[in-house]
N, C-alpha and C positions, 0 to 999 in steps of 0.2 A: 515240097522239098524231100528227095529219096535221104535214106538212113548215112552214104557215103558220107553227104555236106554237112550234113548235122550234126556228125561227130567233130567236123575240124575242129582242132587247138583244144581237146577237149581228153584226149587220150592220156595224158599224167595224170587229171582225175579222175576217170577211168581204173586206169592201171591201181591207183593209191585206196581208191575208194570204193570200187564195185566187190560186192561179197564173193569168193570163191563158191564153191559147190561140195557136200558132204560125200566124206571118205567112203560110206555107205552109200552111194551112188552110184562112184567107181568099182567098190565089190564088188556090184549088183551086177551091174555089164559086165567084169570079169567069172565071176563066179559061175552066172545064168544064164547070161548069152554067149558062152562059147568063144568074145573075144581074148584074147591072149597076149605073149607078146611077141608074138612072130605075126600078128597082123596090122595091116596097113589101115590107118582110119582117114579121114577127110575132116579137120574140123572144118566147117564150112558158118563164114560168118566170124570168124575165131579172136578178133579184135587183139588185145593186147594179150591172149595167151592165157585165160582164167583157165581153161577148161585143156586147153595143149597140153598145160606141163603137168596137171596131172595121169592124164594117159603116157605122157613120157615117161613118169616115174611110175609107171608100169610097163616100161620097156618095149613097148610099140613103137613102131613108126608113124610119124602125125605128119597129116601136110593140111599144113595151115589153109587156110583158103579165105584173103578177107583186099580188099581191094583200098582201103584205107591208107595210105602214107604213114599218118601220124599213129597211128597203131602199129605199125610193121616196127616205124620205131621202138617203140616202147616193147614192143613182143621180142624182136629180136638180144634185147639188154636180160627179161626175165627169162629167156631161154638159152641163154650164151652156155648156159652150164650143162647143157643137154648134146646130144650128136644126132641123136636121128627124127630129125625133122628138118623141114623144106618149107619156104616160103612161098605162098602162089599168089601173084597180086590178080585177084579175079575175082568175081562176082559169083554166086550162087547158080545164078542162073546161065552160068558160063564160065565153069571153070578150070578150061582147058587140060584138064586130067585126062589119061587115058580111058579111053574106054575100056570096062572090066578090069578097071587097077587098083579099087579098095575095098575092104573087108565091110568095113560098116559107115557110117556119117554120122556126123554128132551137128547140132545147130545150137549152141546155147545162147539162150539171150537173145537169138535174133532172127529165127522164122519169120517172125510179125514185119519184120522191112523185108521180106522175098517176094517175088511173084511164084503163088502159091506151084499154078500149074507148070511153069519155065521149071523150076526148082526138082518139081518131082521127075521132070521129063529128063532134067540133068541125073538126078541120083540114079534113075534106071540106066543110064547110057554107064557110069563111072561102076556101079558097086559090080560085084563080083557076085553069081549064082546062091543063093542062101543070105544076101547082105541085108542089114537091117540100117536103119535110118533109127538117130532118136533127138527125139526134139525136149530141150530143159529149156525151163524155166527156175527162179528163183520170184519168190511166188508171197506179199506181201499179205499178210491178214488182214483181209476189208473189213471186220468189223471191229476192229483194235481203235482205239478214239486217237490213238496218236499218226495212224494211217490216215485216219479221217478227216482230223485235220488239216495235216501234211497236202492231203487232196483239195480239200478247198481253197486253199491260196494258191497250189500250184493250177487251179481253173478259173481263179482271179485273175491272179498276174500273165501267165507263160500263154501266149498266143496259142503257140504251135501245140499245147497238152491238150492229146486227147483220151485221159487215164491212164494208168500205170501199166506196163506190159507185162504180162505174167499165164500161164497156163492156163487160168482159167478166165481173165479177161480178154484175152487176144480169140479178136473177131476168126469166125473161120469154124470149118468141118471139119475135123481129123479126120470124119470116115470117107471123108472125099478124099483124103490125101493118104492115105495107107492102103495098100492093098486087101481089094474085098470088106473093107470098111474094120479091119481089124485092125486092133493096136493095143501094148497091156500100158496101163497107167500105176505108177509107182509114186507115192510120196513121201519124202522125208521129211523131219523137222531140221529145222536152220535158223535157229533164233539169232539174233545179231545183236552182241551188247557194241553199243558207241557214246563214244564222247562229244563233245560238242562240231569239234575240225570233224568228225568221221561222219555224224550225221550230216550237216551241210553239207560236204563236200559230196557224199554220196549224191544229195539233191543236185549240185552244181554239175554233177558227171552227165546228167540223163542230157540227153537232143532235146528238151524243149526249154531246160532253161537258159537264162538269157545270162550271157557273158558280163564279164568283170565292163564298165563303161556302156553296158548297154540300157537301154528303159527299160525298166521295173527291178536293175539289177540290185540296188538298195532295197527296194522293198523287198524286196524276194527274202533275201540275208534277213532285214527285221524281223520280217512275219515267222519265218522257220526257227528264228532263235527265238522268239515269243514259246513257239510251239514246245521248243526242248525245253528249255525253262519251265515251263509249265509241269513237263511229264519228266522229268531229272530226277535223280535219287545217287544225292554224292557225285553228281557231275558226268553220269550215267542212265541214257535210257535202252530197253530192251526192245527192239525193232523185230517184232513178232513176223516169221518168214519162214516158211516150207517151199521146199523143193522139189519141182512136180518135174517128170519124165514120161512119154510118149514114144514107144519102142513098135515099131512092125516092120514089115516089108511094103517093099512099093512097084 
């Protein structure tokens, strides 16, 4: 099942629950790379808007690009406050942009559902002479026992989990997919404090787990509240997470 269906009816917790991306991220690409705000980016993949309205609030033009319904929703409510961005209901690997009509591409969160080589054959046709592509992840600490855990139930229960997606688990070449095999790697620290609702719910957001009335949807809820229980302090645990970015040309 592709990345579109797996999100239905999934997008409010998405929107409520998936962590944003650190302000030191967006300096890095403003500051280093040259972008500005006189230029046109491509979020590609851009779901409900994590990663949009922070380049909005660096005064850029964003064209969204994610083929989701139930996300266009929910993106078009967290962007209402914004002007210059545009909705493109398309796919990665087809997303009817002009040829040489943006500055850079951002993919957060969601390289890992593209078809690797459709993808790059799109950004070369879309970006503009000097553009760069950059791929983020939000990037969970595998050796944290509370990741550890979290992992063993969700390879119990959830059919469809095949590991956490994250920059450095997500199958695949970079140097196959950037130009000349080059690309700089940057990471941030992104620690996440959550409460009880913030943790589940963030589990409840991923495509493989199973819906309210589905099988294993109780146990799923059980095992993950055993989990926080466990590793809580005042009703609070710290979800240990760095933020990896992947920057070249293609």
């Amino acid at each position: 099942m592709d990345g579109i269906h797996m999100f239905f009816g999934k997008a409010e917790g998405y929107e409520k629950y998936r962590p944003s991306y650190p302000r030191a991220l967006i300096d890095y690409y403003y500051r280093e790379l040259g972008i500005s705000s006189d230029s046109i980016i491509a979020d590609v993949g851009a779901g409900t808007g994590l990663m949009s309205r922070l380049l909005l609030e660096k005064g850029s033009r964003v064209l969204c690009v994610e083929p989701n319904q139930d996300m266009a929703a929910v993106a078009r409510e967290r962007l209402k406050d914004y002007s210059r961005w545009e909705w493109v209901a398309a796919t990665a690997e087809n997303t009817r942009l002009p040829e040489r009509s943006v500055d850079f591409i951002t993919a957060a969160q969601a390289f890992h559902w593209f078809s690797q080589a459709k993808f790059k054959e799109e950004c070369r046709r879309i970006l503009r002479p000097g553009g760069k592509v950059a791929l983020v992840w939000n990037n969970r600490n595998e050796d944290d026992s509370l990741t550890k855990e979290s992992y063993l139930i969700c390879k119990r229960i959830c059919p469809e989990f095949r590991g956490f997606s994250g920059g450095k688990e997500t199958p695949g070449d970079y140097r196959s997919f950037f130009r000349d095999g080059t690309y700089e790697t940057r990471a941030f620290p992104n620690d996440l404090i959550m409460n009880e609702e913030q943790y589940l719910g963030r589990y409840l957001s991923a495509s493989y787990a199973p819906k309210k009335g589905e099988c294993g949807y109780e146990e799923f809820i059980k095992s993950l509240t055993g989990v926080f229980d466990a590793h809580q302090q005042d009703g609070y645990v710290k979800w240990r997470n760095t933020t990896f970015s992947y920057v070249g040309e293609v």
